[in-house]
N, C-alpha and C positions, 0 to 999 in steps of 0.2 A: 393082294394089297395088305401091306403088314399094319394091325391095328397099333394105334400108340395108346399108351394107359396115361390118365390126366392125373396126376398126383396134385392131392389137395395141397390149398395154400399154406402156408405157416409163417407168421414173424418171429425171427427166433431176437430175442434180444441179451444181451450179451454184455451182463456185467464188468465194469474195471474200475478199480483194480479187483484182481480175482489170483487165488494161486498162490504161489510160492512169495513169503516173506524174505524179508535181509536175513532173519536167525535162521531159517528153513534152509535156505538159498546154503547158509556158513557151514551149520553145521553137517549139512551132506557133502560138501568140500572138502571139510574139517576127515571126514572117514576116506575120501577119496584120497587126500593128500599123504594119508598115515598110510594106506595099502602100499601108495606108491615108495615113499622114506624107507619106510620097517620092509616090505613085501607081504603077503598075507602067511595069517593068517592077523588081521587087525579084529579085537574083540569090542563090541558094544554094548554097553550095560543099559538096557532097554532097547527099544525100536528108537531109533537117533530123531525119526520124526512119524507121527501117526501116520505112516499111508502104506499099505503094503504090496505094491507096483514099485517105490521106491525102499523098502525094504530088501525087497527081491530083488529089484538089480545090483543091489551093495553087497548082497551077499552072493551074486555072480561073482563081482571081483573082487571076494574074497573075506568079505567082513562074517563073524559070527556073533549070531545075538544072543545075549544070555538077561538073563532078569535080575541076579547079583553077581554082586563083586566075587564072591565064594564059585562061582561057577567058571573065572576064567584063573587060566595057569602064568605061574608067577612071572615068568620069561617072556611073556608076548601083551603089547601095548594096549590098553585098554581103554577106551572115548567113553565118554558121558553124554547121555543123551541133551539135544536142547532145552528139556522140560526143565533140567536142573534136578538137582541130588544133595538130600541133604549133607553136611556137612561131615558127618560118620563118613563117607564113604571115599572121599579124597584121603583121610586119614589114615582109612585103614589102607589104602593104595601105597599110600608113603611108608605106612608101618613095615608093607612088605616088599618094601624097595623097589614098586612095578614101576613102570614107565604110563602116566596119563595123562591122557589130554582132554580137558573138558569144555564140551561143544553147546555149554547152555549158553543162552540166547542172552546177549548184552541189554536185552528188557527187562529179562527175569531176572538177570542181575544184578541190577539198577533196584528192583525189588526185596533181593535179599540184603544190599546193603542199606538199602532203608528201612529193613526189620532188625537189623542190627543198632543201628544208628540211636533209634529209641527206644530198645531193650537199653543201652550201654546205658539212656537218660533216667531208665528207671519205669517207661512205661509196659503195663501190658498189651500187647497186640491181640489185635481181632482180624482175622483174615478173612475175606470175603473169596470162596471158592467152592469147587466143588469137592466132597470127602473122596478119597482113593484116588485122585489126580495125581499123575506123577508131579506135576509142576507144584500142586499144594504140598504135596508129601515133601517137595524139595524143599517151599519154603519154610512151612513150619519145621522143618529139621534143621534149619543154622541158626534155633534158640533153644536154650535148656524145655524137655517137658513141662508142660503146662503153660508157659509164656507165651505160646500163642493161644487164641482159641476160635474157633473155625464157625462162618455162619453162612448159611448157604441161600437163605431166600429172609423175606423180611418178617415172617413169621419166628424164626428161630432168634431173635432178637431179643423177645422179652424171657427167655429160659437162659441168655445169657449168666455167670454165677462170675463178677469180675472182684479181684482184690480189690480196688481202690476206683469208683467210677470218675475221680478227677483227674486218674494218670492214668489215659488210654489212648494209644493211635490206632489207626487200620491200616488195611493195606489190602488188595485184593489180586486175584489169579488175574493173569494177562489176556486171557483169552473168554473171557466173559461176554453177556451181552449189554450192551450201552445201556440200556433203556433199565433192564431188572436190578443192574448194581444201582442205578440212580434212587429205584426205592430202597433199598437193604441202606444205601449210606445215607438216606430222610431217618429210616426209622431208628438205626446208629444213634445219628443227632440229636431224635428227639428223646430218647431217650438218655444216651448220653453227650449235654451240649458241650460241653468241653473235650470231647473228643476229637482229636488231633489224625487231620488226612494230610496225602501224599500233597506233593505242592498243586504238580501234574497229576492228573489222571494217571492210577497203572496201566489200567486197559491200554494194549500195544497200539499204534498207528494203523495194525496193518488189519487187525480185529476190528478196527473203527472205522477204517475207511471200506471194508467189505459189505460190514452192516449199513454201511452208507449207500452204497452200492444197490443192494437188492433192496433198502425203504424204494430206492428212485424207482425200479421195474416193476414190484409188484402189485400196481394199485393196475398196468397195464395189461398184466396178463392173466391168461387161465391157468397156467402152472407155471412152479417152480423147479429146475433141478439144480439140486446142490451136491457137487461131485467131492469128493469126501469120505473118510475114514469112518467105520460107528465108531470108534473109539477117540475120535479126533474134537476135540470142545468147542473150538472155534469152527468145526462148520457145522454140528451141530446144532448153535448158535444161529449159523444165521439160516436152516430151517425153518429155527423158533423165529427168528425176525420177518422173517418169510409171511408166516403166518396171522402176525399179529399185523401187518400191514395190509390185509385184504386178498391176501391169495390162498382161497382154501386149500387148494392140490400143492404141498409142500415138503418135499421127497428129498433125502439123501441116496446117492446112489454111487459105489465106487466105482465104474463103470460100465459101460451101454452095456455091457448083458445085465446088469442088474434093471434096466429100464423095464417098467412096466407098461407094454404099448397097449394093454387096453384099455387101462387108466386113462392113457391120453388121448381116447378115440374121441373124435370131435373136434377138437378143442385149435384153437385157429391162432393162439401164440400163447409164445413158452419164456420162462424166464433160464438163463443158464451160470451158475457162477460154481466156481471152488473154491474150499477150505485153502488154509494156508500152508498147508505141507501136499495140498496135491499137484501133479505135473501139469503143462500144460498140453501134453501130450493126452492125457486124458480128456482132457474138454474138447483137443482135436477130434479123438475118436468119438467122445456125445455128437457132435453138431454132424460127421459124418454120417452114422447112426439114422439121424433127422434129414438129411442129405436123398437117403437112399429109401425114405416113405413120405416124404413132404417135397413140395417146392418152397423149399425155402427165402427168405429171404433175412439178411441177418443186420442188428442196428447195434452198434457198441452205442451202451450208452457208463461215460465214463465221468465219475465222480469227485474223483481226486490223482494226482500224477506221483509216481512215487521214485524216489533217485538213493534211498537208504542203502547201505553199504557196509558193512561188518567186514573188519578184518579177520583173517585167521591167528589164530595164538603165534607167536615167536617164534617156537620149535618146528612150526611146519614152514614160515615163510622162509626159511633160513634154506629151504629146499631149492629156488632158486641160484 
């Protein structure tokens, strides 16, 4: 008589939206599309998007990554990562006649033309991000040194050192968490009340509707996992959201072999969501993962419906 093994219960619930954004979705297109036009070797100036399952297959077919401009050859097409780049670096592209195509994300761009907009008016800007962020390094790069100046939590506020405290806007990195910019832009205010915000929120749609996402799951379960990049902000993020919602067990993990299953010994449901640049081929493999030590049982629980869409630049749709 063949004994059968009873695998304990588990509710897996199952954040949405979760995964790949419109800008995420573009600009891995954006490198796809340039291999295919040009043929490879297509160059990328950064990782096109924090995840590196998707790094690795781009450069299957054919993409190579470098960290500056100075690292790729004059002759071969060069993309800009989605995070965006400061303004230096399209220029020095043009100075040496390359061919580029730049894959930042029509948020972050929407951002740098608003850091523009009210430099031109005369104010100083304050950017609310993370220091060493490519996406901060981009924006604070499309204004002269000094004109921005970068605040990271609500403490760093009152060390701010501003020209003129009646001619100032903000602006903040896209991928932030909802709840921590909300204090940094009180303490902004109160300090400086005439301080001039974006109309809209920076924070992306897809940053807001994630963190949406896991506040909904985590008051229900014993852990969290959050599939994702360490280097990736936005799922980061909503780790930190994770947490602050009542879910002590709050993990980033890039995939199921990074799982730590004796962490989750016991434990009778699980929350599961991903950053914005990761597949959904990864979360396939988590829940299989949970599949093959649980009986599972799995509940989408879904927050906001998303139909966003980014074109590709000109030069690729011409591919057609």
């Amino acid at each position: 008589m063949t004994e059968t093994t009873h695998m304990p219960p588990l509710s897996l619930y199952l954040a949405a939206p979760r995964g790949f954004c419109a800008g995420v979705d573009r600009a891995i297109k954006i490198v796809e599309m340039a291999i295919e036009k040009w043929g490879p070797p297509v160059y990328v100036r950064h990782e096109i998007v924090h995840n590196k399952f998707v790094v690795d297959s781009l450069k299957e077919k054919g993409a190579v990554f470098v960290e500056e401009l100075e690292d790729c050859p004059d002759d071969r097409p060069v993309i800009f990562s989605a995070h965006g780049v400061p303004k230096a670096v399209p220029a020095e592209a043009a100075q040496r006649e390359m061919v580029y195509v730049d894959a930042t994300c029509p948020l972050v761009s929407k951002v740098h033309i608003e850091a523009e907009r009210h430099h031109a008016a005369g104010l100083q800007m304050i950017m609310i991000g993370h220091a060493g962020h490519p996406e901060t390094i981009g924006t604070m790069g499309q204004l002269p040194e000094g004109e921005v100046l970068l605040v990271e939590k609500p403490e760093d506020v009152a060390g701010l050192e501003v020209r003129d405290p009646e001619r100032l806007a903000f602006i903040t990195q896209t991928t932030l968490s909802v709840d921590d910019t909300v204090e940094v832009v009180a303490a902004l205010r109160a300090r400086f009340p005439s301080i001039v915000g974006p109309h809209k929120e920076d924070i992306c749609y897809a940053t807001t509707n994630r963190q949406a996402a896991v506040k909904a799951i985590s008051s229900n379960i014993d852990a969290l996992l959050v599939i994702g990049a360490p280097n990736s902000s936005n799922s980061k993020r909503l780790v930190e959201v994770g947490k602050a919602n009542g879910c002590a067990y709050s993990q980033l993990v890039q995939r199921a072999d990074d799982i730590d299953w004796r962490a989750l010994k016991g434990i009778t449901s699980i929350g599961i969501t991903a950053g914005a640049s990761a597949p959904e081929v990864l979360v396939n493999e988590v829940i299989d993962a949970f599949r093959a030590r649980f009986d599972v049982t799995v509940e989408l629980v879904e927050t906001a419906q998303e139909n966003v869409e980014f074109k590709v630049p000109r030069v690729l749709r011409d591919l057609a």
